[in-house]
DSSP file (Angstrom, degrees, kcal/mol; ACC not computed):
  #  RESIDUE AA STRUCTURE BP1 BP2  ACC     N-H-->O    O-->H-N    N-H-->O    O-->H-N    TCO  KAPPA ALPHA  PHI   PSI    X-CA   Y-CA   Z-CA
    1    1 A X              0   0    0      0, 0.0     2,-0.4     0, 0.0     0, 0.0   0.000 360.0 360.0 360.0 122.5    0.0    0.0    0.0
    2    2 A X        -     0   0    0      1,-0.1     2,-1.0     2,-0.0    66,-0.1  -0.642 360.0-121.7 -92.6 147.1    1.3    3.2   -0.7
    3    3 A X     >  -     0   0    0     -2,-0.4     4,-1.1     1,-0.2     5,-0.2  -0.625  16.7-154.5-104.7 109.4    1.7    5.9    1.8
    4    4 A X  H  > S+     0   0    0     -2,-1.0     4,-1.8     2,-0.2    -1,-0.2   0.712  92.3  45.1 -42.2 -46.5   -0.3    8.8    0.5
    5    5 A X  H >> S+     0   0    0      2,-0.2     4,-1.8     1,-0.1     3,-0.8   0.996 117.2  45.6 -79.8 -75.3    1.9   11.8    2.5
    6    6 A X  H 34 S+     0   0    0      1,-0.3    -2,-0.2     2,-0.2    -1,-0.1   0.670 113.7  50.2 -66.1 -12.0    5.8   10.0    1.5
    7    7 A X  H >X S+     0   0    0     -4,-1.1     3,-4.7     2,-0.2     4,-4.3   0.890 110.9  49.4 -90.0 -49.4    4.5    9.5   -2.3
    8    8 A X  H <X S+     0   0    0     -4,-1.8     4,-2.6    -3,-0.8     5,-0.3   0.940 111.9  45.0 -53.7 -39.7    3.4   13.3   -2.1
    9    9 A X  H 3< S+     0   0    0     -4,-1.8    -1,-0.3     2,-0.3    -2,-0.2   0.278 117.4  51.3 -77.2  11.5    7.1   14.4   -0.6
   10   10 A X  H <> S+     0   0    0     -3,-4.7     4,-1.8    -5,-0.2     5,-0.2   0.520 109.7  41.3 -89.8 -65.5    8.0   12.1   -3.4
   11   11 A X  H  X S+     0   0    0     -4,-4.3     4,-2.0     1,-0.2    -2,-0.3   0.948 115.4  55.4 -45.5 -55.1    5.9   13.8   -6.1
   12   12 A X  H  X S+     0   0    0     -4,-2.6     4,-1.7    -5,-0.4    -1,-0.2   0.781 107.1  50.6 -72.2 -44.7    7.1   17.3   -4.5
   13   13 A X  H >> S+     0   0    0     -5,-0.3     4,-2.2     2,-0.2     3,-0.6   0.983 108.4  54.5 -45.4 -98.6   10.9   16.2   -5.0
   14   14 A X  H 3X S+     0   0    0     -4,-1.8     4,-3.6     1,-0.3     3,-0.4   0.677 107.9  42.7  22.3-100.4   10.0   15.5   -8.2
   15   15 A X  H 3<>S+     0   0    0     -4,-2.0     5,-0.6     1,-0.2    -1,-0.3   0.818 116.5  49.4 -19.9 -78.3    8.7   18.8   -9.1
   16   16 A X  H <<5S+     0   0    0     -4,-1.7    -2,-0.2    -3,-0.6    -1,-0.2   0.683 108.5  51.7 -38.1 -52.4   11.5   20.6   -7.3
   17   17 A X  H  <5S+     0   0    0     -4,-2.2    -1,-0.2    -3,-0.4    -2,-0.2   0.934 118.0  39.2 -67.9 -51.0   14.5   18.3   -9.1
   18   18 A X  T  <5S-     0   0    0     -4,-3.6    -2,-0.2    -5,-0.4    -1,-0.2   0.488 109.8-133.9 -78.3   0.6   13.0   19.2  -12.8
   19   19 A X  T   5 +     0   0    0     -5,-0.3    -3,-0.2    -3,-0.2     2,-0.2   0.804  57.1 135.8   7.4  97.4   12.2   22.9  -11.6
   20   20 A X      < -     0   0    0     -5,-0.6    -1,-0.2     0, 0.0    -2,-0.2  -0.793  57.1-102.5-145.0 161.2    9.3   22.9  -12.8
   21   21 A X     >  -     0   0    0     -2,-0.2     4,-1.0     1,-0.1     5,-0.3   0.093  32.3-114.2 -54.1 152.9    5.8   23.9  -11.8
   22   22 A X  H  > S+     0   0    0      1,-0.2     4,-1.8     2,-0.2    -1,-0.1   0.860 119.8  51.1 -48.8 -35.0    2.9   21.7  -10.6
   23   23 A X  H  > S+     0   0    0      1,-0.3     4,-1.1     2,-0.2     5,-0.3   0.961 112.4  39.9 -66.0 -45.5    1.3   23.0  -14.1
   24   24 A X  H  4 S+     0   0    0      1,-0.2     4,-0.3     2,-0.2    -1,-0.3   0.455 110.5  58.5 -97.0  22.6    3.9   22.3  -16.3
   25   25 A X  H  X S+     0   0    0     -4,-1.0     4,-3.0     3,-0.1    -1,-0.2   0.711 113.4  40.4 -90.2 -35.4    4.7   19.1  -14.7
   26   26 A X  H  <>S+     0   0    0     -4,-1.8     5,-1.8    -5,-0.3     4,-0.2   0.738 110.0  54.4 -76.2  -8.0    1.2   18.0  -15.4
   27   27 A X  T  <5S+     0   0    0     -4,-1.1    -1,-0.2     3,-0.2    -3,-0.1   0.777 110.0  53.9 -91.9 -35.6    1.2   19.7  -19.1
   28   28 A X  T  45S+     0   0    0     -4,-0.3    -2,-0.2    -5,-0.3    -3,-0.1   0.986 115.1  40.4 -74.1 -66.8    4.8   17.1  -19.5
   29   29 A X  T  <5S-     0   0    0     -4,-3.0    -1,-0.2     1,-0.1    -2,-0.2   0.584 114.7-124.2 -75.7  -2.6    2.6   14.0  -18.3
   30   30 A X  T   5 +     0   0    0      1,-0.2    -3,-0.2    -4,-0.2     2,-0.2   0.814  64.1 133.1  69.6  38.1   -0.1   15.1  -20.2
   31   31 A X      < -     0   0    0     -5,-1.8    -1,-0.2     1,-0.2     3,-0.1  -0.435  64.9 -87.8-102.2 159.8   -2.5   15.1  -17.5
   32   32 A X        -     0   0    0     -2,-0.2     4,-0.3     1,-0.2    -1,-0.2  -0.318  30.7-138.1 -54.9 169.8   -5.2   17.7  -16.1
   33   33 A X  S  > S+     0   0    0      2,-0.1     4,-3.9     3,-0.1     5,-0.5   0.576 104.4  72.0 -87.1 -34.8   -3.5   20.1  -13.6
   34   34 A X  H  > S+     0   0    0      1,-0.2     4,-2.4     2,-0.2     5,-0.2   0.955 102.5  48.7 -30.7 -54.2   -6.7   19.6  -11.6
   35   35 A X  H  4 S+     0   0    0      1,-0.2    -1,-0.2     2,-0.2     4,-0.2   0.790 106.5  44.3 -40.3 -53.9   -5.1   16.3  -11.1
   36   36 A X  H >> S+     0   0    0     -3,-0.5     4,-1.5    -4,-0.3     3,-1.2   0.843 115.4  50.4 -73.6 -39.7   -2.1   16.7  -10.3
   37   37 A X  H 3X S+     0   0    0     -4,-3.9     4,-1.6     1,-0.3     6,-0.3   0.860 107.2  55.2 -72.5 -18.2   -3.1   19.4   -7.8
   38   38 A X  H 3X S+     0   0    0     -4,-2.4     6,-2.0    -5,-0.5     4,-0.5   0.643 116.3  41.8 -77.0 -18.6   -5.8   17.0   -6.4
   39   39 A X  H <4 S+     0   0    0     -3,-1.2    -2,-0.2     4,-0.2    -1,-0.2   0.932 109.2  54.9 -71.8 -62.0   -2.7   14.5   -5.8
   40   40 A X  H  < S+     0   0    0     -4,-1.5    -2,-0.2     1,-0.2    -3,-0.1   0.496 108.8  46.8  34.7 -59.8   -0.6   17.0   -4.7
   41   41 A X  H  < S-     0   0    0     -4,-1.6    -1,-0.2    -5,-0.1    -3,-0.2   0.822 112.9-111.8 -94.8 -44.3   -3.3   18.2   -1.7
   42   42 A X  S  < S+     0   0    0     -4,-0.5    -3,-0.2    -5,-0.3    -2,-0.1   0.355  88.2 119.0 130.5  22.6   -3.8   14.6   -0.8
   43   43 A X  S    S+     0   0    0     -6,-0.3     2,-0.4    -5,-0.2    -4,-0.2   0.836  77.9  44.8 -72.0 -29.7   -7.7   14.4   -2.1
   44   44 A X  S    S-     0   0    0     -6,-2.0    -1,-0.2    -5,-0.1     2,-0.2  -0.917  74.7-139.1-138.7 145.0   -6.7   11.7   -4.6
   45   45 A X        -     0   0    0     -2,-0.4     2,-0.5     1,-0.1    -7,-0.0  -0.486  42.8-104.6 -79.2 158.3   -4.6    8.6   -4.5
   46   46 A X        -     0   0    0     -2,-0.2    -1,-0.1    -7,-0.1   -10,-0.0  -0.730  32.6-130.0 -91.2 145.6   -2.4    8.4   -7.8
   47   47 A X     >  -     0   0    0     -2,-0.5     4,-1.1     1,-0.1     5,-0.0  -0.035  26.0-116.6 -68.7 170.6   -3.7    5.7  -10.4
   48   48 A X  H  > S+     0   0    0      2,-0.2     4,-1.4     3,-0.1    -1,-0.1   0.596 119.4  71.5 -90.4   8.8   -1.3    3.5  -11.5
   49   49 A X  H  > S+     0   0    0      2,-0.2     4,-2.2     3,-0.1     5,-0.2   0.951 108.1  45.8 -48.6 -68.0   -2.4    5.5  -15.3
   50   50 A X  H >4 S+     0   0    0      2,-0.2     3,-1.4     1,-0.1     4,-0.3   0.644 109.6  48.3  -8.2-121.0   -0.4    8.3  -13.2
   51   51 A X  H >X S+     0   0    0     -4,-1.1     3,-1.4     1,-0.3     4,-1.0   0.358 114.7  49.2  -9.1 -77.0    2.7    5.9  -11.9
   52   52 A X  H >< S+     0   0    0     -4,-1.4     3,-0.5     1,-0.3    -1,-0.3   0.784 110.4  49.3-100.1 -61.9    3.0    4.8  -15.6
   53   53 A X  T XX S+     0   0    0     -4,-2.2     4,-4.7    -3,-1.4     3,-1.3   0.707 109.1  53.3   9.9 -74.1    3.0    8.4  -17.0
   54   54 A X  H <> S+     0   0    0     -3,-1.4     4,-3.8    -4,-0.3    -1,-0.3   0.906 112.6  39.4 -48.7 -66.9    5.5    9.5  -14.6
   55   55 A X  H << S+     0   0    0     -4,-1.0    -1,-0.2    -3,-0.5    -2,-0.2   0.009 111.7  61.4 -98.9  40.4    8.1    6.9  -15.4
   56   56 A X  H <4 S+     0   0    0     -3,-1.3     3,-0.5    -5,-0.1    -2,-0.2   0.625 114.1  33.8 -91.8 -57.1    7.2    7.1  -19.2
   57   57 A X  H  < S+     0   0    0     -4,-4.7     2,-0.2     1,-0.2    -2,-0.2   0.730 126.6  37.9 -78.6 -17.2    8.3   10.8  -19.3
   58   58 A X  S >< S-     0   0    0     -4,-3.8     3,-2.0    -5,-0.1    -1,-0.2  -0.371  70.2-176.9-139.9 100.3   10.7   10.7  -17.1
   59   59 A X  T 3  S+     0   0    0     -3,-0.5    -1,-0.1     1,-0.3    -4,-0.1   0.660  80.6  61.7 -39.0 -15.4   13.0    7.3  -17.3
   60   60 A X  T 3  S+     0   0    0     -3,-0.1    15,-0.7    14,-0.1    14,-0.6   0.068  81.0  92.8-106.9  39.9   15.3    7.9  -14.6
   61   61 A X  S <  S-     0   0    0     -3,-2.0     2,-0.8    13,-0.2    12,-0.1  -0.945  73.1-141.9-112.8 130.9   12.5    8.0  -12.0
   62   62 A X     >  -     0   0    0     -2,-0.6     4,-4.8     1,-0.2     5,-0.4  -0.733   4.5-145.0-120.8 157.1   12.2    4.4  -10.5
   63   63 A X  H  > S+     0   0    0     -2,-0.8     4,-2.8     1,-0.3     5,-0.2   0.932 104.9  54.1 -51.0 -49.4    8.7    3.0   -9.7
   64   64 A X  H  >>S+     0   0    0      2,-0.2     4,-2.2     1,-0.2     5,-1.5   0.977 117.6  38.7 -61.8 -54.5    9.7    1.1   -6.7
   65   65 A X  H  >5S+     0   0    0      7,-0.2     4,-0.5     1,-0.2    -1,-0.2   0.990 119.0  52.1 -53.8 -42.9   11.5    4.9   -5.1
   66   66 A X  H  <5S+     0   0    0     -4,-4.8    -2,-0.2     1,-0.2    -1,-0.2   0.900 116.5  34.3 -86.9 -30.7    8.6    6.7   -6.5
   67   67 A X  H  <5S+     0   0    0     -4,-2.8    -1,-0.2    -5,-0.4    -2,-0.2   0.574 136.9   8.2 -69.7 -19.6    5.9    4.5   -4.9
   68   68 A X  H  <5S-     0   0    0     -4,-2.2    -3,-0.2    -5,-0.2    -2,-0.2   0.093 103.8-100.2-159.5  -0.2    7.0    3.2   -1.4
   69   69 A X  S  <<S+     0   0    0     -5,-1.5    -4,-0.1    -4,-0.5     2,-0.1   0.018  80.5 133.5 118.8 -34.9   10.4    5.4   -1.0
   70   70 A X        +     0   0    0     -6,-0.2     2,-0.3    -5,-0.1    -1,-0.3  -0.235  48.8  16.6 -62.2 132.5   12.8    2.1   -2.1
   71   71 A X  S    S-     0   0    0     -7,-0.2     2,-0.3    -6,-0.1     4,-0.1  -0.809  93.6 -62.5 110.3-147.1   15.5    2.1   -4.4
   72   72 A X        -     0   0    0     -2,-0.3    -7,-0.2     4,-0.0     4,-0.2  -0.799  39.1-116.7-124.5 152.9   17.4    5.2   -5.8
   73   73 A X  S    S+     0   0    0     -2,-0.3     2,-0.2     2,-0.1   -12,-0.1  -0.838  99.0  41.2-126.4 176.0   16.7    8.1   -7.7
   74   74 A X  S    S-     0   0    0    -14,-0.6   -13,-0.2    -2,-0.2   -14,-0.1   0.742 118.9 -90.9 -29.2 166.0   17.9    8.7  -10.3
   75   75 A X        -     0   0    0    -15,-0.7     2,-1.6    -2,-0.2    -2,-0.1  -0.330  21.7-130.2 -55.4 134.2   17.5    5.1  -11.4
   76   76 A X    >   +     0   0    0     -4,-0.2     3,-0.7     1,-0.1     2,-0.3  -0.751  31.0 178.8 -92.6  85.5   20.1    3.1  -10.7
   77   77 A X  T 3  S+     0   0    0     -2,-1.6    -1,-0.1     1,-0.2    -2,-0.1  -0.118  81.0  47.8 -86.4  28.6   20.3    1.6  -14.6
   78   78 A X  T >   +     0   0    0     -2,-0.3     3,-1.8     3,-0.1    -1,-0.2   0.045  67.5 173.9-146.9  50.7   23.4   -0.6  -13.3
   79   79 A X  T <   +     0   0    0     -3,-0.7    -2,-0.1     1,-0.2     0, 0.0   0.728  66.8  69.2 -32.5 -64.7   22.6   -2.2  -10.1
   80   80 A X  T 3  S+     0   0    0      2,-0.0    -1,-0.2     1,-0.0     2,-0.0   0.759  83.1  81.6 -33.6 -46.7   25.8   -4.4   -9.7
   81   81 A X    <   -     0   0    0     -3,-1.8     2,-0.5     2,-0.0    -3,-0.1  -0.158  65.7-172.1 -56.4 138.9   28.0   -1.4   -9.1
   82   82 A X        -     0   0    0     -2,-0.0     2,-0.6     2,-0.0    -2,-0.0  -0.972  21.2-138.6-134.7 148.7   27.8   -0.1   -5.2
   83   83 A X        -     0   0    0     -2,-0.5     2,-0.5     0, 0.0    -2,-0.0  -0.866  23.8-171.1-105.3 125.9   29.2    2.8   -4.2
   84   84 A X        -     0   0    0     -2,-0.6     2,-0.3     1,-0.0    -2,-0.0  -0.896  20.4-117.9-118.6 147.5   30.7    2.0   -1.0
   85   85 A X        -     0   0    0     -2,-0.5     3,-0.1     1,-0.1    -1,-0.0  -0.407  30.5-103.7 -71.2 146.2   32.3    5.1    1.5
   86   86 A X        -     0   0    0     -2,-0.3     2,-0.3     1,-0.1    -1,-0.1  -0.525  50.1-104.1 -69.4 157.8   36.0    5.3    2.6
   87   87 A X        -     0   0    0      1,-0.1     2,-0.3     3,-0.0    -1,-0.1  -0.525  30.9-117.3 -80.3 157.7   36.3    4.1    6.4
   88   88 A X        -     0   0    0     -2,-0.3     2,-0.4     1,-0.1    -1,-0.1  -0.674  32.3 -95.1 -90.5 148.5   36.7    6.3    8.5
   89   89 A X    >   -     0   0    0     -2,-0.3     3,-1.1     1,-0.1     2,-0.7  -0.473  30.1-144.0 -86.5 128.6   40.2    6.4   10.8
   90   90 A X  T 3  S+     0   0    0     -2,-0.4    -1,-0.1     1,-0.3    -2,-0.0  -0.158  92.1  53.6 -71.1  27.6   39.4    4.7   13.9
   91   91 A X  T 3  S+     0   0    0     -2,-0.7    -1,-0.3     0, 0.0    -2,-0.1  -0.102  79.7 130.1-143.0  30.0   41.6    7.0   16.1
   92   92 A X    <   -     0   0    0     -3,-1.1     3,-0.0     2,-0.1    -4,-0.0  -0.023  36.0-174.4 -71.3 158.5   40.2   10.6   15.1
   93   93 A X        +     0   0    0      2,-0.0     2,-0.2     0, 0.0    -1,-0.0   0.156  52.6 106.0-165.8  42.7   39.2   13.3   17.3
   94   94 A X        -     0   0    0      4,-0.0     2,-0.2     0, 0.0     3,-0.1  -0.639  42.9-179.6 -75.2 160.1   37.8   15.7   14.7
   95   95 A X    >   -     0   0    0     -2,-0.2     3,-1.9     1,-0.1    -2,-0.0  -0.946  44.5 -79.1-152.4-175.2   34.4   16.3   14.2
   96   96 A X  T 3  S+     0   0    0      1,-0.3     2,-0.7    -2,-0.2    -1,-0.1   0.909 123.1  45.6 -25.7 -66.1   32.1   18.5   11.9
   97   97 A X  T 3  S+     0   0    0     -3,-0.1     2,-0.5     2,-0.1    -1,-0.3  -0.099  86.0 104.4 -77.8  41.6   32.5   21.8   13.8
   98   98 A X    <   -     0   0    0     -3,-1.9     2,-0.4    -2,-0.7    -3,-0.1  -0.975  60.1-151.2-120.4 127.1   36.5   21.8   14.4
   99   99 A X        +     0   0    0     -2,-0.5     2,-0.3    -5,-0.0    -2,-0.1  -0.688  20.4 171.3 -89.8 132.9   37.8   24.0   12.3
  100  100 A X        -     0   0    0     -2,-0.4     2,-0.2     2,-0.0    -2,-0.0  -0.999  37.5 -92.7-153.7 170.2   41.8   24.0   10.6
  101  101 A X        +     0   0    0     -2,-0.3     2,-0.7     1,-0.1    -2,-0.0  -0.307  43.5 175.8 -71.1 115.8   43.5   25.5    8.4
  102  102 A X        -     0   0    0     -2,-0.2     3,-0.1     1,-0.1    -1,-0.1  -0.948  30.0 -78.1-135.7 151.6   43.8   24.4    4.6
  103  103 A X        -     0   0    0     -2,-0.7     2,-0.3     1,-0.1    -1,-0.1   0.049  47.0 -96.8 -23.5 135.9   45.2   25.2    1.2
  104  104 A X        +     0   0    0      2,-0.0     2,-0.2     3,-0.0    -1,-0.1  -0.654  56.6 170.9 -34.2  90.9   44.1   27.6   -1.3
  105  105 A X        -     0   0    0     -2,-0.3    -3,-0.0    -3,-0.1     0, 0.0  -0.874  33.4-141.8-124.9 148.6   42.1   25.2   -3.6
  106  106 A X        -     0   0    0     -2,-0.2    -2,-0.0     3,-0.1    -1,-0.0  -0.049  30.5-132.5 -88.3  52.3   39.7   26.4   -6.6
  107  107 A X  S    S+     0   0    0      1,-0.2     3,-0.1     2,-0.1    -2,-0.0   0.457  83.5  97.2  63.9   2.6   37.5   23.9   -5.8
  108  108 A X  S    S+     0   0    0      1,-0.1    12,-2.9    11,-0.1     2,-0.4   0.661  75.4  47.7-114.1 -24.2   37.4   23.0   -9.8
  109  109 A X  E     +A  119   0A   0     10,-0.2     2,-0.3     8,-0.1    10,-0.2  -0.953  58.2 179.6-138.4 139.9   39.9   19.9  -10.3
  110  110 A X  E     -A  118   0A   0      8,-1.0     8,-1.5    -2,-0.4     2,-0.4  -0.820  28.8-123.3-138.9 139.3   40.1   16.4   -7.8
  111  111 A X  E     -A  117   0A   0     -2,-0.3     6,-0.2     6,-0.2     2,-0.2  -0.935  29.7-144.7 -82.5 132.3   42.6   13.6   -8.5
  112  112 A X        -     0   0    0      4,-1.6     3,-0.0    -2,-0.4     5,-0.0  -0.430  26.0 -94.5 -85.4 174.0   41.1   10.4   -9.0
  113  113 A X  S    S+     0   0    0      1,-0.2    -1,-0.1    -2,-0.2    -2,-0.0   0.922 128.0  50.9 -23.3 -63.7   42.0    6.9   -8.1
  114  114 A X  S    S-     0   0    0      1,-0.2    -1,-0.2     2,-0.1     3,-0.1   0.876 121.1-110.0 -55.6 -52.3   43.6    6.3  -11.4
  115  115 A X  S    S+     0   0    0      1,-0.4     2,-0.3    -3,-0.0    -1,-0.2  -0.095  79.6 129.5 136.8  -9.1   45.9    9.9  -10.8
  116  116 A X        -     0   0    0     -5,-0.1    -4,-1.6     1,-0.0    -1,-0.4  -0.554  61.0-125.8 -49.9 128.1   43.9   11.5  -13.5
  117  117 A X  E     -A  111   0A   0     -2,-0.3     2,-0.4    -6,-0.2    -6,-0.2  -0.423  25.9-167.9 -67.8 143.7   42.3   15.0  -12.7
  118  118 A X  E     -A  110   0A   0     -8,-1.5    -8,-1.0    -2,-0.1     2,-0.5  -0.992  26.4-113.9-129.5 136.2   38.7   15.3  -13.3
  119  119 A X  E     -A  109   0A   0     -2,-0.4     2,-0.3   -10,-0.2   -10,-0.2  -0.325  40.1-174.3 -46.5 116.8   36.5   18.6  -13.3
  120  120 A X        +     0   0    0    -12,-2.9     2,-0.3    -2,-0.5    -2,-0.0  -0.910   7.4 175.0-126.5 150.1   33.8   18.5  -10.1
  121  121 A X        -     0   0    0     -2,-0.3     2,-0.7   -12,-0.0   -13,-0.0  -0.890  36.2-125.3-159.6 153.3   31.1   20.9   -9.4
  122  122 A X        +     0   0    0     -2,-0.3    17,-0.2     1,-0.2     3,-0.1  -0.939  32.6 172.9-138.8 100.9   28.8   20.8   -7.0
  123  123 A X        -     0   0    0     -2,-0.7    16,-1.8     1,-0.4     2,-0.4   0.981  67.7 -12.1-105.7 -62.4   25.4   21.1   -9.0
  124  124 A X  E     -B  138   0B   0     14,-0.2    -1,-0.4    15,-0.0     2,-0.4  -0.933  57.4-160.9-158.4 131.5   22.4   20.5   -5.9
  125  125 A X  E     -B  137   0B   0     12,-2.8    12,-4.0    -2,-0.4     2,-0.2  -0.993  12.9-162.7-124.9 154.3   22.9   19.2   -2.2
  126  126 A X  E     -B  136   0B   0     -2,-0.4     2,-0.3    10,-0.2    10,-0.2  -0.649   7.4-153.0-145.6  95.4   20.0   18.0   -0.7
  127  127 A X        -     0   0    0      8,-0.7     2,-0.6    -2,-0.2     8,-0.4  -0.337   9.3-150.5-114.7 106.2   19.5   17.4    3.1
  128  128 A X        -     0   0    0     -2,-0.3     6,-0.3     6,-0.2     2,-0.2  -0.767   6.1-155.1 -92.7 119.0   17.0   14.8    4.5
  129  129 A X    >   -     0   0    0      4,-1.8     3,-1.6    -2,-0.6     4,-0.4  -0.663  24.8-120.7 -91.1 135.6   15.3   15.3    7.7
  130  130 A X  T 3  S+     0   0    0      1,-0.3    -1,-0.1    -2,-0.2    -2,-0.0   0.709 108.6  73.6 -31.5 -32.7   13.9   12.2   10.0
  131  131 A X  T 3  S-     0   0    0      1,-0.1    -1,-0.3     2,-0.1     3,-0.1   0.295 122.4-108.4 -74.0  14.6   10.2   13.7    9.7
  132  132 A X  S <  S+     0   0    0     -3,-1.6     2,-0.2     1,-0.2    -2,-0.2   0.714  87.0 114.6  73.5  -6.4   10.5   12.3    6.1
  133  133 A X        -     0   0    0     -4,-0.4    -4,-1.8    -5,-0.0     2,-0.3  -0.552  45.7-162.4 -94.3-178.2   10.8   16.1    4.7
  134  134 A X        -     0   0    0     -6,-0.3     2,-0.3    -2,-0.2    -6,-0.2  -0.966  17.3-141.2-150.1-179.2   13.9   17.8    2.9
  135  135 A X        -     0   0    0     -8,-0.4    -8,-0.7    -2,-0.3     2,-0.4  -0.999  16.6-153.6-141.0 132.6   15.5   20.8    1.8
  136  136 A X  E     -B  126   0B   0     -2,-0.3     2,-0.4   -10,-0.2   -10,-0.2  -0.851   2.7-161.9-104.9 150.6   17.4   21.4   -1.4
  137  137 A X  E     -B  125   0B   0    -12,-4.0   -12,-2.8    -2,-0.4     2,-0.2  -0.972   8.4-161.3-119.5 117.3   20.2   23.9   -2.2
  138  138 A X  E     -B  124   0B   0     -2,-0.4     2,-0.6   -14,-0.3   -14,-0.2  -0.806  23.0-123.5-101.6 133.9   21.1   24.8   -5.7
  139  139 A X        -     0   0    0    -16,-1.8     2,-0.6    -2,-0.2   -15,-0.0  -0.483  28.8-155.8 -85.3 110.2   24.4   26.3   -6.8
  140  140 A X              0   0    0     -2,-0.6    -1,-0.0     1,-0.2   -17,-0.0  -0.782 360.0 360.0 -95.6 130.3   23.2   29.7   -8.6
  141  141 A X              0   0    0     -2,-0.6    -1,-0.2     0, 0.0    -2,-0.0   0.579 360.0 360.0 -93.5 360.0   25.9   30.7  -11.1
C-alpha cells in the first residue's frame, strides 16, 4: 500500500529536481492540472495511469523509489555497481565543527583513483530530515 503523505514528498521532490511547476509538470505527463493538484493536496490517490506516466516521461525515476520510497533516484540503470564510503580512521578526534586550516584550492579539479584530474562541481545538495521532509540547495551561477 502506498503511503499517500511520503509519495506526495516524493511527487514534491520531483517537481523541485525538474524545476518545474505543478502546471507544467502536469502539461509534461499530459495530465489535467486539476489532477495533479488533487494529488498533490492529498484528495486523490495516484492511479497507476499516473505511476506509468510519470516513469514514461521521465526514465530515470524508478517506480519502486517513487511509490513506497525504495531504491534510488535517479535510477540506478546498473545495479551491480555499489558505491561503498572510505572508512573512517578509527583513532580521530575531529568532528564536523572543528575548524583547521587548509590550502588555497579552486574547488574545480580532484585527483582520482587512477591519478587523473577530473572537473567537479557541485550542481544540488540535498538534506533529508527524519520527519521524512527535505531541503534542497542549488548552486546559482
Amino acid at each position: 500500500m502506498v503511503n499517500t503523505e511520503d509519495f506526495i514528498k516524493r511527487l514534491e521532490f520531483l517537481l523541485e529536481y525538474y524545476n518545474v511547476s505543478a502546471s507544467a509538470f502536469a502539461d509534461k505527463l499530459g495530465i489535467q492540472r486539476s489532477g495533479l493538484s488533487h494529488l498533490l493536496s492529498g484528495r486523490n490517490k495516484p492511479s497507476l495511469d499516473f505511476i506509468l506516466k510519470v516513469i514514461e516521461t521521465f526514465p530515470e525515476v524508478d517506480i519502486y523509489w517513487l511509490l513506497n520510497g525504495k531504491g534510488s533516484f535517479p535510477k540506478d540503470d546498473n545495479p551491480k555497481s555499489t558505491v561503498t564510503a572510505a572508512p573512517t580512521p578509527v583513532n580521530t578526534t575531529k568532528d564536523l565543527f572543528t575548524q583547521e586550516e587548509q590550502e588555497p584550492s579552486t574547488g574545480k579539479q580532484s585527483e582520482s583513483s587512477s591519478g587523473n584530474y577530473i572537473e567537479e562541481n557541485i550542481e544540488r545538495i540535498v538534506v533529508f530530515y527524519t520527519n521524512g521532509t527535505f531541503k534542497s540547495y542549488t548552486h546559482k551561477n
